[in-house]
mmCIF file of the N, C-alpha and C atoms, coordinates in Angstrom:
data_MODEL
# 
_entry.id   MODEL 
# 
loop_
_atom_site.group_PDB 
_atom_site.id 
_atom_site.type_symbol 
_atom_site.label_atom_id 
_atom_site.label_alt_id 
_atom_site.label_comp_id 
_atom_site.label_asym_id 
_atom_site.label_entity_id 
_atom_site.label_seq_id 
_atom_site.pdbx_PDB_ins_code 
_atom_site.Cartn_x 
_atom_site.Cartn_y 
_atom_site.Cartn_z 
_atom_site.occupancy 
_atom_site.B_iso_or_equiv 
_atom_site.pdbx_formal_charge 
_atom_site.auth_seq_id 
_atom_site.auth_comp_id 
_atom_site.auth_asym_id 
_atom_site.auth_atom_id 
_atom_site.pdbx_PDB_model_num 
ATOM 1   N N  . UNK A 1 1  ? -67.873 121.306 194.463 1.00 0.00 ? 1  UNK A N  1 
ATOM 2   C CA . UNK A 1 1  ? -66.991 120.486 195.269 1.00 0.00 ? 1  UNK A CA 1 
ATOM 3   C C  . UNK A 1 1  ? -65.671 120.296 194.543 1.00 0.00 ? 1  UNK A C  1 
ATOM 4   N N  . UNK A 1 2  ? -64.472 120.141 195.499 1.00 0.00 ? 2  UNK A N  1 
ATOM 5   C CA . UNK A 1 2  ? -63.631 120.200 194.922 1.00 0.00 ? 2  UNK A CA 1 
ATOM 6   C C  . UNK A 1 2  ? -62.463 119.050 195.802 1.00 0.00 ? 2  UNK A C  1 
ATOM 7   N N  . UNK A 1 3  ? -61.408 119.170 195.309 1.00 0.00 ? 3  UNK A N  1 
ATOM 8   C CA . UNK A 1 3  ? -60.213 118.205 196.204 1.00 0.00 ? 3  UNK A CA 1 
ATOM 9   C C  . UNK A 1 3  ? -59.945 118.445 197.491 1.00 0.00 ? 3  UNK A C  1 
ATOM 10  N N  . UNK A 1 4  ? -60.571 120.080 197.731 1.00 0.00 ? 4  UNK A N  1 
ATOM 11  C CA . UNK A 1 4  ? -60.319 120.126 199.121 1.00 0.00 ? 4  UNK A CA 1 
ATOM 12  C C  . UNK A 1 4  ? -61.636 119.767 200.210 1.00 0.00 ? 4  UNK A C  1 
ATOM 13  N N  . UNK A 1 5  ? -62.768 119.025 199.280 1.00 0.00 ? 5  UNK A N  1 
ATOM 14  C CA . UNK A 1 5  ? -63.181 118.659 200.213 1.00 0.00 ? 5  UNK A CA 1 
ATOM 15  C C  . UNK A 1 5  ? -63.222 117.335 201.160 1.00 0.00 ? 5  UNK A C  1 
ATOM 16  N N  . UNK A 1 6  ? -62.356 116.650 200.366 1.00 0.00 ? 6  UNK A N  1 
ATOM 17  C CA . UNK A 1 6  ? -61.557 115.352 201.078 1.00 0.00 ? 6  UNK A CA 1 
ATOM 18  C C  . UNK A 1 6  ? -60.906 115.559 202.594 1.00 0.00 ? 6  UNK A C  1 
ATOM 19  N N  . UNK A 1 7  ? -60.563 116.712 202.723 1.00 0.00 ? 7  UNK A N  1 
ATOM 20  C CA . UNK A 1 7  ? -59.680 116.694 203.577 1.00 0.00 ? 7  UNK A CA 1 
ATOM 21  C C  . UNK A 1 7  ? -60.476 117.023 204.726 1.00 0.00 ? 7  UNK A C  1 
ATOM 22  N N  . UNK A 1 8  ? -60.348 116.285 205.550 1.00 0.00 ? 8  UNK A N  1 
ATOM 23  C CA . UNK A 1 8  ? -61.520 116.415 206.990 1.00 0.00 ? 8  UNK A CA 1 
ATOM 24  C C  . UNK A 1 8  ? -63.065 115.552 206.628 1.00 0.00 ? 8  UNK A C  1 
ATOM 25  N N  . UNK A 1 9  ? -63.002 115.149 205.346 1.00 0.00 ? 9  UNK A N  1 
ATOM 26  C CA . UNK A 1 9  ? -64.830 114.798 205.406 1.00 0.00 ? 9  UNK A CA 1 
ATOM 27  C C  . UNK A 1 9  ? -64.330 113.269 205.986 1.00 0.00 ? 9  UNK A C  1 
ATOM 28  N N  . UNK A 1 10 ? -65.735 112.843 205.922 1.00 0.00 ? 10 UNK A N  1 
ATOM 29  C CA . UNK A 1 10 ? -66.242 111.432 205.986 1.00 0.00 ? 10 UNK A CA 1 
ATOM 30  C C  . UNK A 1 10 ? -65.689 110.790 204.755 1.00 0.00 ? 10 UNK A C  1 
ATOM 31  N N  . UNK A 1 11 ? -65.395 109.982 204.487 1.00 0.00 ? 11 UNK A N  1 
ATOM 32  C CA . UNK A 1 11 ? -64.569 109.311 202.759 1.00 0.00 ? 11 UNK A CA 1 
ATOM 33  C C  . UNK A 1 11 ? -63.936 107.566 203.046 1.00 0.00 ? 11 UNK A C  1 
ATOM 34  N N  . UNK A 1 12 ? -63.724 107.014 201.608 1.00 0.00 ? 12 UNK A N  1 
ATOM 35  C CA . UNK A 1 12 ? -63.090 105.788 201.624 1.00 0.00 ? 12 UNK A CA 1 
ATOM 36  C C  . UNK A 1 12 ? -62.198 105.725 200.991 1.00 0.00 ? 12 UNK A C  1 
ATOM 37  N N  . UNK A 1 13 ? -61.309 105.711 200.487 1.00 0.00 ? 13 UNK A N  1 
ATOM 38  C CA . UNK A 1 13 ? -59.897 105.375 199.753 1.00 0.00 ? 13 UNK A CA 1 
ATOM 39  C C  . UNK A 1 13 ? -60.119 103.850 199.075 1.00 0.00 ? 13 UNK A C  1 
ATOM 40  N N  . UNK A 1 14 ? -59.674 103.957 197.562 1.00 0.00 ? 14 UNK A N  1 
ATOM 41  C CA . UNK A 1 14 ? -59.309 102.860 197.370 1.00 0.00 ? 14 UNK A CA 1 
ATOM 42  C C  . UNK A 1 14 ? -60.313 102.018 196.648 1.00 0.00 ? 14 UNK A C  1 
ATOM 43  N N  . UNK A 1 15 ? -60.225 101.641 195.853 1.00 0.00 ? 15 UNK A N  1 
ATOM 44  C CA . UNK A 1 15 ? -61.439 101.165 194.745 1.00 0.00 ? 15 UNK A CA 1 
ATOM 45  C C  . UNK A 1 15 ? -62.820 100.110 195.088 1.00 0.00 ? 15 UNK A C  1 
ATOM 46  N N  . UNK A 1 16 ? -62.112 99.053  195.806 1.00 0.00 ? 16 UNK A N  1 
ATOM 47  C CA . UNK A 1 16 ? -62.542 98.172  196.455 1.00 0.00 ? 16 UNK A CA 1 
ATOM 48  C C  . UNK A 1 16 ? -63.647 98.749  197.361 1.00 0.00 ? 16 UNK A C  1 
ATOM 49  N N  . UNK A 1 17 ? -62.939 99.519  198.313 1.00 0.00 ? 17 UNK A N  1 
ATOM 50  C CA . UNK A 1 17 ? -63.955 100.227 199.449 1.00 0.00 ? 17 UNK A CA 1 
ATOM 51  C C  . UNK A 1 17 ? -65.058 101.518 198.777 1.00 0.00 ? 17 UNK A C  1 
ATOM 52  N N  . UNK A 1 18 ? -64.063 101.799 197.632 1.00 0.00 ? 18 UNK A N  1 
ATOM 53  C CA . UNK A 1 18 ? -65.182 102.706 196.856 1.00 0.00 ? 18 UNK A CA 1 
ATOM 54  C C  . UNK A 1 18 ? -66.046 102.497 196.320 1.00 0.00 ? 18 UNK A C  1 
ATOM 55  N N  . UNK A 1 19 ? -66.151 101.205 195.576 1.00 0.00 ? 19 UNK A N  1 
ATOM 56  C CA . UNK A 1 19 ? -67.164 100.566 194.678 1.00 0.00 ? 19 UNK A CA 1 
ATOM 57  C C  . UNK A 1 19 ? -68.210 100.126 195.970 1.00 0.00 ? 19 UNK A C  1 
ATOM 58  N N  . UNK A 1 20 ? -68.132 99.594  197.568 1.00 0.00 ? 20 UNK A N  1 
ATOM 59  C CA . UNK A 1 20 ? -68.450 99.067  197.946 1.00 0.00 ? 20 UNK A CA 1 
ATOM 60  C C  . UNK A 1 20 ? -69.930 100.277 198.506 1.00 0.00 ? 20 UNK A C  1 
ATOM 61  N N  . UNK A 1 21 ? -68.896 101.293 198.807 1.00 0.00 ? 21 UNK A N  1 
ATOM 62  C CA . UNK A 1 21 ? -69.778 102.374 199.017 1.00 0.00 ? 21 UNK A CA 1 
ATOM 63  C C  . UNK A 1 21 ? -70.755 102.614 198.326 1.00 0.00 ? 21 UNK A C  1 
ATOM 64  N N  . UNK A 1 22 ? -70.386 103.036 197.106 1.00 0.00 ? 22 UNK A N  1 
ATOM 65  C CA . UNK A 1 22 ? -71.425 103.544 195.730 1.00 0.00 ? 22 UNK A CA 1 
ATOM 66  C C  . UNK A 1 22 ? -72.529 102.338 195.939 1.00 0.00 ? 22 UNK A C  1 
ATOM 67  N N  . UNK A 1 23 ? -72.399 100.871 195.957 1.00 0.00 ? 23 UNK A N  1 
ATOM 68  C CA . UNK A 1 23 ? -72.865 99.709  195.868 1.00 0.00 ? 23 UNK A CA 1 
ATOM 69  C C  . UNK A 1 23 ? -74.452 100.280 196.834 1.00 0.00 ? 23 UNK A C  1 
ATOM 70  N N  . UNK A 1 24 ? -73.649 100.115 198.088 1.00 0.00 ? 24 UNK A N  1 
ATOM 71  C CA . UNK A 1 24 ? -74.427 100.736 199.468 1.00 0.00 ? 24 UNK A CA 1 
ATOM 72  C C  . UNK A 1 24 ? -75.396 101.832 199.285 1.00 0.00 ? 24 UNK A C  1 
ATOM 73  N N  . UNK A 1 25 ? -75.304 102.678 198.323 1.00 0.00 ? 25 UNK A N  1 
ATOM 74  C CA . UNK A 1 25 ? -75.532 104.042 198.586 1.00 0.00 ? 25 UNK A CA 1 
ATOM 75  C C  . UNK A 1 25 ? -75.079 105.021 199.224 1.00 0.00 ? 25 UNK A C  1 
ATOM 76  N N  . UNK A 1 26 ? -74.408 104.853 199.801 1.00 0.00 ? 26 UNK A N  1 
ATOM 77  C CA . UNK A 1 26 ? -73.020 105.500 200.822 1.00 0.00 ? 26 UNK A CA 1 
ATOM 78  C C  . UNK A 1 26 ? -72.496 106.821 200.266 1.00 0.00 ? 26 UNK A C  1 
ATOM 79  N N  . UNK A 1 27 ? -72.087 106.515 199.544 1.00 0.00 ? 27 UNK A N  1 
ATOM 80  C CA . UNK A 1 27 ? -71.164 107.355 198.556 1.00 0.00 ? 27 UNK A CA 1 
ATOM 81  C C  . UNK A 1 27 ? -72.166 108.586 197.911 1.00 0.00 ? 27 UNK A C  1 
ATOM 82  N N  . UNK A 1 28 ? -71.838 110.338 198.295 1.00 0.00 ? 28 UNK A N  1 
ATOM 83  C CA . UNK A 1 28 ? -72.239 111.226 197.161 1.00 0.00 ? 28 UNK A CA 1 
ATOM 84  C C  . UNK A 1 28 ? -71.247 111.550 196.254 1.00 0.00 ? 28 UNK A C  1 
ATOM 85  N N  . UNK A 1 29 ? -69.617 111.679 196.227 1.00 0.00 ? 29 UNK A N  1 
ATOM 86  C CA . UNK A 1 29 ? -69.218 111.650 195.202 1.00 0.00 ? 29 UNK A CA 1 
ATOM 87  C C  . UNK A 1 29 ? -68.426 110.811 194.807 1.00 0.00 ? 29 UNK A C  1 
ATOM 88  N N  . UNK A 1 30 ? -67.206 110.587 193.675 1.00 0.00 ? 30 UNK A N  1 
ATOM 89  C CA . UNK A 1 30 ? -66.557 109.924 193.889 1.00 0.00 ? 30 UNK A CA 1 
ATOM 90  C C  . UNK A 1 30 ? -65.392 110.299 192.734 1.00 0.00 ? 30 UNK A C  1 
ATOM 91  N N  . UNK A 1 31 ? -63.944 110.460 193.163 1.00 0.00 ? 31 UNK A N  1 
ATOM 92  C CA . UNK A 1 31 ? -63.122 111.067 192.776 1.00 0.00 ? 31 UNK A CA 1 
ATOM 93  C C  . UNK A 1 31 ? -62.338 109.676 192.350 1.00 0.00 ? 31 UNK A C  1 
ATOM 94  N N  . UNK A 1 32 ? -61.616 109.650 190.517 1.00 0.00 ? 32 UNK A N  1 
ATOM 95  C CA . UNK A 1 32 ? -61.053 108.815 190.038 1.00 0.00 ? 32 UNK A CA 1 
ATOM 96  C C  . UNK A 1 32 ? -59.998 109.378 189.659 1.00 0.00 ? 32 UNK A C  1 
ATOM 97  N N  . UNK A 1 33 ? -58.635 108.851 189.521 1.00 0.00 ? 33 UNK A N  1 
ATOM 98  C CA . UNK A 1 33 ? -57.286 109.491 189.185 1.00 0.00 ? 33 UNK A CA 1 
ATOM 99  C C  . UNK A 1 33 ? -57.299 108.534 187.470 1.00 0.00 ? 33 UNK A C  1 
ATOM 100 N N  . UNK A 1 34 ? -56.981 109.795 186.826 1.00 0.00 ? 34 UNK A N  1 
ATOM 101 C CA . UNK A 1 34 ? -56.684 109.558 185.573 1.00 0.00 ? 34 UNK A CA 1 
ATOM 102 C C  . UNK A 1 34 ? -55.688 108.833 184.922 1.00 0.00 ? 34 UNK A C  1 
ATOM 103 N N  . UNK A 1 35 ? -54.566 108.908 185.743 1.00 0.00 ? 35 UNK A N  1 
ATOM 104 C CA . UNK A 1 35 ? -53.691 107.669 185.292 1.00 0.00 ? 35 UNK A CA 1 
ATOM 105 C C  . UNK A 1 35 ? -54.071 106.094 186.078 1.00 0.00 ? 35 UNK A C  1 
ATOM 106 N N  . UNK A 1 36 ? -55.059 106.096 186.840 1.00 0.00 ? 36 UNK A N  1 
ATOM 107 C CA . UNK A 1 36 ? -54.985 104.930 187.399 1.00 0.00 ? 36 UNK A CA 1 
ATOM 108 C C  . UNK A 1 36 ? -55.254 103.821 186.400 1.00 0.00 ? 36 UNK A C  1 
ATOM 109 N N  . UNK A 1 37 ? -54.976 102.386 186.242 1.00 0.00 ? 37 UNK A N  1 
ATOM 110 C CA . UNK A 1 37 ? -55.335 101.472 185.470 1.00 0.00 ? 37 UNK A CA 1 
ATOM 111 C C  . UNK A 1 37 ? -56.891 101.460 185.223 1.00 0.00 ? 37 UNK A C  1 
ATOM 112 N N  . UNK A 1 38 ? -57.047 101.121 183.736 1.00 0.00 ? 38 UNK A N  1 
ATOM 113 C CA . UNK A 1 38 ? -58.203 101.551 183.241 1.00 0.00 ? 38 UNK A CA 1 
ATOM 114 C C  . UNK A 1 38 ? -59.244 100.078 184.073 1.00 0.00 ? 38 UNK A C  1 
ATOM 115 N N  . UNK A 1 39 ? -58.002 98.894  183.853 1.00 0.00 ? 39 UNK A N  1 
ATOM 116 C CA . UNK A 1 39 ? -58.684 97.806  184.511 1.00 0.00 ? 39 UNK A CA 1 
ATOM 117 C C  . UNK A 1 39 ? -59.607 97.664  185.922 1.00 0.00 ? 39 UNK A C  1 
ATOM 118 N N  . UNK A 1 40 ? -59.076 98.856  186.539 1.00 0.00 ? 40 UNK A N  1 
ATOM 119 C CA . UNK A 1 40 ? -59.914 98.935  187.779 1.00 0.00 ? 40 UNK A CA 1 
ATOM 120 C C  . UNK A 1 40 ? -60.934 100.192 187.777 1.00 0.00 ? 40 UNK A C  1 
ATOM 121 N N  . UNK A 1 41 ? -60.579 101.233 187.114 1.00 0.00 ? 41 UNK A N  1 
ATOM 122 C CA . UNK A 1 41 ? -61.321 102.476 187.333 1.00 0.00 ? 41 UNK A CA 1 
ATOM 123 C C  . UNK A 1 41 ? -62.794 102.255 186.294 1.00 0.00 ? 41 UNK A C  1 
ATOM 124 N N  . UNK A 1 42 ? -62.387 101.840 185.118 1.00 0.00 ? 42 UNK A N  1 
ATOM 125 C CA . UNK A 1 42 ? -63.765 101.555 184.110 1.00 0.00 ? 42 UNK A CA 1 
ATOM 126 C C  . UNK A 1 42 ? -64.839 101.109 184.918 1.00 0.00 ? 42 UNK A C  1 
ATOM 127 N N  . UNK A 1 43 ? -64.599 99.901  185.305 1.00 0.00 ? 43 UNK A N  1 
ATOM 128 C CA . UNK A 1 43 ? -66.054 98.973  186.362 1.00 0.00 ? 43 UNK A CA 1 
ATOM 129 C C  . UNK A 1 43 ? -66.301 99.930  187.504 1.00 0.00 ? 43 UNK A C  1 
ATOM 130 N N  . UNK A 1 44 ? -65.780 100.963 187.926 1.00 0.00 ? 44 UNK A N  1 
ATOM 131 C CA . UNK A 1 44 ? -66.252 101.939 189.151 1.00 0.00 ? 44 UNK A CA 1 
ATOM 132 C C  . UNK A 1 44 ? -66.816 103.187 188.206 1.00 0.00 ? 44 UNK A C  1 
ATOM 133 N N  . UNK A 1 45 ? -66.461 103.533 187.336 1.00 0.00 ? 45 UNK A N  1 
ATOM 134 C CA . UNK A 1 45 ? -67.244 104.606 186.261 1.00 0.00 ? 45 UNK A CA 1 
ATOM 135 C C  . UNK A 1 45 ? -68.724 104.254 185.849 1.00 0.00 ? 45 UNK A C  1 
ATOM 136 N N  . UNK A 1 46 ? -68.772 103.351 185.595 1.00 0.00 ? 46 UNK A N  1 
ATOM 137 C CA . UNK A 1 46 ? -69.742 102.273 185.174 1.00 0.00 ? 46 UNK A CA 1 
ATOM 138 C C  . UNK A 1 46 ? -70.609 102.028 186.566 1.00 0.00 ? 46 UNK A C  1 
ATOM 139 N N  . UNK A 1 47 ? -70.390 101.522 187.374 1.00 0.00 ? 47 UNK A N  1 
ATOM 140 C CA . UNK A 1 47 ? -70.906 101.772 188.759 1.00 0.00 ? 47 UNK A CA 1 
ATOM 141 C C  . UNK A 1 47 ? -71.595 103.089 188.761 1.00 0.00 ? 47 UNK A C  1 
ATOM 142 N N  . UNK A 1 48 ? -71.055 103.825 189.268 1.00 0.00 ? 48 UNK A N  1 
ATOM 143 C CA . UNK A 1 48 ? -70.875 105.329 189.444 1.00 0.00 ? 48 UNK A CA 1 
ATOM 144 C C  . UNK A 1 48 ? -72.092 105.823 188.716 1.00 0.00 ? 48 UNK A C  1 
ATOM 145 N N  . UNK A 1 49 ? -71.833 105.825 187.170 1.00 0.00 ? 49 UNK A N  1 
ATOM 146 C CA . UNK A 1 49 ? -73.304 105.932 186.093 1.00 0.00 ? 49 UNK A CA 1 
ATOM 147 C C  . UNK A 1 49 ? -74.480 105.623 186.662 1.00 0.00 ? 49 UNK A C  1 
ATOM 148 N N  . UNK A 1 50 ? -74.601 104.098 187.148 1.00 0.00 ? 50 UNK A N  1 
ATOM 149 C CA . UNK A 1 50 ? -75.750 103.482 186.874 1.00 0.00 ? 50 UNK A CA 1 
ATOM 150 C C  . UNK A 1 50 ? -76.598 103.928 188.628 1.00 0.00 ? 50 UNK A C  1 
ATOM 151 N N  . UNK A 1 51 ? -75.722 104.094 189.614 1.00 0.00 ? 51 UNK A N  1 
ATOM 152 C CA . UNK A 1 51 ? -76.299 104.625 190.564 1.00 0.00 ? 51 UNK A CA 1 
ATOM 153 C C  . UNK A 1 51 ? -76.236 106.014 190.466 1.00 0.00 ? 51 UNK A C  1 
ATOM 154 N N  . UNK A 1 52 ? -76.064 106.933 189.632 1.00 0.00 ? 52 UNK A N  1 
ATOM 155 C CA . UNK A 1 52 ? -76.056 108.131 189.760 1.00 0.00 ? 52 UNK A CA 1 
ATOM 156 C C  . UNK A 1 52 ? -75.653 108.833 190.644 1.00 0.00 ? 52 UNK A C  1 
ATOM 157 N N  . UNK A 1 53 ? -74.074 108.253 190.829 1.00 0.00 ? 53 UNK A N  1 
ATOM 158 C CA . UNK A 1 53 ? -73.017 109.241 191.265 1.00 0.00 ? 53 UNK A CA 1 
ATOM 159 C C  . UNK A 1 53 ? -71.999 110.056 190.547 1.00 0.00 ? 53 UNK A C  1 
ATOM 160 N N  . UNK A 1 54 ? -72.056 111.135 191.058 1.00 0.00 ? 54 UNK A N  1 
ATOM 161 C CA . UNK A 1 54 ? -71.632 112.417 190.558 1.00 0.00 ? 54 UNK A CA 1 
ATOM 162 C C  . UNK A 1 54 ? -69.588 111.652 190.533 1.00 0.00 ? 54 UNK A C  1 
ATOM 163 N N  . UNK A 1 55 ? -69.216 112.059 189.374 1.00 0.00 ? 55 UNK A N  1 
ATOM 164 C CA . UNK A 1 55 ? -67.767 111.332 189.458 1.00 0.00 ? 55 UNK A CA 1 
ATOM 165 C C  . UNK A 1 55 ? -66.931 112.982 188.734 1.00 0.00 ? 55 UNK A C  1 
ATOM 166 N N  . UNK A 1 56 ? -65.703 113.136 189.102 1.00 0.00 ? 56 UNK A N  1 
ATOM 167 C CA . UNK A 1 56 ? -64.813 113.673 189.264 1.00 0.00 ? 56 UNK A CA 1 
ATOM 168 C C  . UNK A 1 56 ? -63.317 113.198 188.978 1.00 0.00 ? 56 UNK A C  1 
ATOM 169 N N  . UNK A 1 57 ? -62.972 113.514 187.713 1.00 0.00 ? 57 UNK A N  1 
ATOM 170 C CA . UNK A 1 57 ? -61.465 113.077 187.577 1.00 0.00 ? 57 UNK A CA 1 
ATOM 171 C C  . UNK A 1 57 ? -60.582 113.790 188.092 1.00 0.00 ? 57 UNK A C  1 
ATOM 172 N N  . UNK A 1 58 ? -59.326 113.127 188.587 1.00 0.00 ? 58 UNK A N  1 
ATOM 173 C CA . UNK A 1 58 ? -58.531 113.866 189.225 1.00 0.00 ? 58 UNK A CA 1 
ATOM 174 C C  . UNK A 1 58 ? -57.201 113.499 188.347 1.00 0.00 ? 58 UNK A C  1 
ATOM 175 N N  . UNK A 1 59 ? -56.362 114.858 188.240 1.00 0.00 ? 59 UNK A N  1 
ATOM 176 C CA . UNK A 1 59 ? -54.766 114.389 187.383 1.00 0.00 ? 59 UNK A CA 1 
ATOM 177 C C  . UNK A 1 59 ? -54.076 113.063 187.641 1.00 0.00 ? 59 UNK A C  1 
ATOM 178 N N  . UNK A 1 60 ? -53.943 112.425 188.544 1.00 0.00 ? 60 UNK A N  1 
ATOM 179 C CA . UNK A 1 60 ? -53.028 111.727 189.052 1.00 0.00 ? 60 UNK A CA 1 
ATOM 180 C C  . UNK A 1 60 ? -53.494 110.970 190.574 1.00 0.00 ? 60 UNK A C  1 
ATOM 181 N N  . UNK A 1 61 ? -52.867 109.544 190.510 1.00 0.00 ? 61 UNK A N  1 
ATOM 182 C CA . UNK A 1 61 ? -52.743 108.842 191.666 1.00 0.00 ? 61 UNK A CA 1 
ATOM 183 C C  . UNK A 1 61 ? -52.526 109.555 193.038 1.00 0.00 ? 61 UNK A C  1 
ATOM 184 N N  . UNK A 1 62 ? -51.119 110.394 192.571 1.00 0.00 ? 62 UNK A N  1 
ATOM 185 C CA . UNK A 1 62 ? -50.357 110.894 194.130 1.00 0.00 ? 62 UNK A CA 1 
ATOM 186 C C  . UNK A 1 62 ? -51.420 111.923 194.317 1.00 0.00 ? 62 UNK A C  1 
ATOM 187 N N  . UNK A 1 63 ? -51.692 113.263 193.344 1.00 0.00 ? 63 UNK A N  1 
ATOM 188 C CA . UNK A 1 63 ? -52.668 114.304 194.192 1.00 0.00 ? 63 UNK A CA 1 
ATOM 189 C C  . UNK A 1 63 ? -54.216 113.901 194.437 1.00 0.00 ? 63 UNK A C  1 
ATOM 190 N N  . UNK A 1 64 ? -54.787 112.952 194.022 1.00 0.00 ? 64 UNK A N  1 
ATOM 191 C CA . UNK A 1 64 ? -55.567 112.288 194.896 1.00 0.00 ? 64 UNK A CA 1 
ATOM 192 C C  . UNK A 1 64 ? -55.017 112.084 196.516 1.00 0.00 ? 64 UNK A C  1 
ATOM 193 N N  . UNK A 1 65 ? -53.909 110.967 196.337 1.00 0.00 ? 65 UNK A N  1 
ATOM 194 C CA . UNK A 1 65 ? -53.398 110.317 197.612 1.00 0.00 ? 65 UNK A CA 1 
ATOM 195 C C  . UNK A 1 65 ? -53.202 111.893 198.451 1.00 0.00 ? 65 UNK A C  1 
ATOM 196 N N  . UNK A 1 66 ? -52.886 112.487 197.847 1.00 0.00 ? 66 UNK A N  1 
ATOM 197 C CA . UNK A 1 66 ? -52.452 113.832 199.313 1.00 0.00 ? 66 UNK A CA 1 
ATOM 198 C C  . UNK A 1 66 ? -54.087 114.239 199.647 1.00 0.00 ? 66 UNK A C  1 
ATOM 199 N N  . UNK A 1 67 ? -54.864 114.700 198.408 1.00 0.00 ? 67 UNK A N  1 
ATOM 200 C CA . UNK A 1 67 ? -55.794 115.276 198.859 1.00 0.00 ? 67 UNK A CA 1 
ATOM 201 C C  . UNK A 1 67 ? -56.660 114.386 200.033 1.00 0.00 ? 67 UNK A C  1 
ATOM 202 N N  . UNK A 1 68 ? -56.436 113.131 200.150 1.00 0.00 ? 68 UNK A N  1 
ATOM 203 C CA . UNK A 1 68 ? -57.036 112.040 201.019 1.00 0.00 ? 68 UNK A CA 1 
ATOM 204 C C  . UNK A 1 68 ? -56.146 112.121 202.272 1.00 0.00 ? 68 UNK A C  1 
ATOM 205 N N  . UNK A 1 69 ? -55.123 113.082 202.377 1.00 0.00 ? 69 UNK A N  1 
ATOM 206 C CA . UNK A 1 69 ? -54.434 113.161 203.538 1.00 0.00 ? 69 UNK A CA 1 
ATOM 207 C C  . UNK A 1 69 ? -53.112 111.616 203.650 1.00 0.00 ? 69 UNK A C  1 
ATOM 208 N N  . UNK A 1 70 ? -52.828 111.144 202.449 1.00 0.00 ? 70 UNK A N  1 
ATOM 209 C CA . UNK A 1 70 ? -51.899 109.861 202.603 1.00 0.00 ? 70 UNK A CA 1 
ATOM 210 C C  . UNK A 1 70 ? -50.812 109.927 201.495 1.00 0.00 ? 70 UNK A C  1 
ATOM 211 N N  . UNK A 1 71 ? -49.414 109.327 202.125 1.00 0.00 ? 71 UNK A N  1 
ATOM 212 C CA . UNK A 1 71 ? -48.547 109.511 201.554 1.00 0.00 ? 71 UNK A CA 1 
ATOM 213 C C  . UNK A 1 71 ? -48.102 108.999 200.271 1.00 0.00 ? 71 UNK A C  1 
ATOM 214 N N  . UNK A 1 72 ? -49.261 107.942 199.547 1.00 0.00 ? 72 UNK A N  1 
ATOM 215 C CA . UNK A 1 72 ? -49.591 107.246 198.400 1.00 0.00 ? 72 UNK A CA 1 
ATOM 216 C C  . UNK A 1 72 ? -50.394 107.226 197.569 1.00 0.00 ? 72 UNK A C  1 
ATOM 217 N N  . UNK A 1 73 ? -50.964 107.092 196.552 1.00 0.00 ? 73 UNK A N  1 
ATOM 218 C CA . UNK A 1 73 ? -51.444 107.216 195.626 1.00 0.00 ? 73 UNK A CA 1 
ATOM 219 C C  . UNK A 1 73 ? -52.564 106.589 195.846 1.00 0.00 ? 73 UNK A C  1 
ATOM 220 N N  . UNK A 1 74 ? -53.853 107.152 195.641 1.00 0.00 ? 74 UNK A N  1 
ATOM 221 C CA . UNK A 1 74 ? -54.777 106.084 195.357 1.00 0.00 ? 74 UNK A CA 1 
ATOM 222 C C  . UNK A 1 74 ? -55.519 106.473 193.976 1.00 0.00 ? 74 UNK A C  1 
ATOM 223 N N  . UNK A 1 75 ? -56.099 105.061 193.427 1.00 0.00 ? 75 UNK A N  1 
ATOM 224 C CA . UNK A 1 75 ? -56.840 105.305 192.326 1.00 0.00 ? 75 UNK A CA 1 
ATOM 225 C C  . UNK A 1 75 ? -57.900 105.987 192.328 1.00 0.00 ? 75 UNK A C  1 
ATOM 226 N N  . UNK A 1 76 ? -59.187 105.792 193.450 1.00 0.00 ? 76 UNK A N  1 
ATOM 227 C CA . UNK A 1 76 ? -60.239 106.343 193.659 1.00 0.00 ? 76 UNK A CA 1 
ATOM 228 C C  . UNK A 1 76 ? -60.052 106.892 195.262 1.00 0.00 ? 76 UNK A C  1 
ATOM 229 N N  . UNK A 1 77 ? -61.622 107.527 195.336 1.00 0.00 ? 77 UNK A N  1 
ATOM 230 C CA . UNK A 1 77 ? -61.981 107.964 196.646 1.00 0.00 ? 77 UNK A CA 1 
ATOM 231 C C  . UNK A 1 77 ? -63.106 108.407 196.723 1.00 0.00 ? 77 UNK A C  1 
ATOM 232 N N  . UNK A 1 78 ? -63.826 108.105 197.753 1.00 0.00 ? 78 UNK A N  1 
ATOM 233 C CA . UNK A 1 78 ? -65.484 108.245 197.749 1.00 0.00 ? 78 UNK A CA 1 
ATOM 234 C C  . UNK A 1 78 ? -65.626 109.862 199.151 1.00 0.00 ? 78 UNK A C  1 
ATOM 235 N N  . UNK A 1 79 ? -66.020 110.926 198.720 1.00 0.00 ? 79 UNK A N  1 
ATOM 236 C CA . UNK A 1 79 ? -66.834 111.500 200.091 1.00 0.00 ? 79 UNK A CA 1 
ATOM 237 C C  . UNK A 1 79 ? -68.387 110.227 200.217 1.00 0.00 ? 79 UNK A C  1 
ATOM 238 N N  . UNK A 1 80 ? -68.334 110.551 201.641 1.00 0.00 ? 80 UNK A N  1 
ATOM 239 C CA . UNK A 1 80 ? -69.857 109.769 202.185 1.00 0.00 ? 80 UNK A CA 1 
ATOM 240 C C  . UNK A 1 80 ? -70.412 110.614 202.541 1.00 0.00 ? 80 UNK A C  1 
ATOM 241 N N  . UNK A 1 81 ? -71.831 109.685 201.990 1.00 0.00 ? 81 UNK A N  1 
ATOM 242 C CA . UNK A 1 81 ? -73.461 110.910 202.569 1.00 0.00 ? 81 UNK A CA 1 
ATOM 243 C C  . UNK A 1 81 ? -72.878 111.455 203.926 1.00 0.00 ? 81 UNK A C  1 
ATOM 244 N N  . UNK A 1 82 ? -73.790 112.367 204.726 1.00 0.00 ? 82 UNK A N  1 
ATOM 245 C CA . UNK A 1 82 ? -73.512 112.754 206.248 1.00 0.00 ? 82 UNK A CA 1 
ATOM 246 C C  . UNK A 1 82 ? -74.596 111.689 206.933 1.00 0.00 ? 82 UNK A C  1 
# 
């Protein structure tokens, strides 16, 4: 799996909604941008671990944000189960 599979899947943007997913079970992967603040991305890594989701760093805020189809940056992003 890769960045292009964001584009068209099922997914959540955004840390909050990502953590919420993983929480759920929702979530099979979950893509983190490497510059994002460590303050928010650590506690979703950590998440991520302990439910045994598959995690994926990505270079940067913005090519996350495109690969999610949006004109901004996001820190995270979850694909969802089908």
């Amino acid at each position: 799996m890769s960045l292009e599979d964001l584009k068209g899947a099922r997914k959540v943007m955004g840390t909050k909604q990502v953590s919420k997913a993983v929480a759920k079970g929702m979530a099979r992967k979950v893509y983190i941008a490497g510059d994002a603040d460590q303050r928010v991305t650590v506690p979703l890594l950590k998440l991520c671990e302990s439910r045994g989701v598959e995690v994926e760093m990505v270079d940067s805020m913005r090519k996350l944000g495109r690969a999610c189809g949006i004109e901004v940056g996001s820190a995270s992003a979850a694909l969802l189960n089908d």
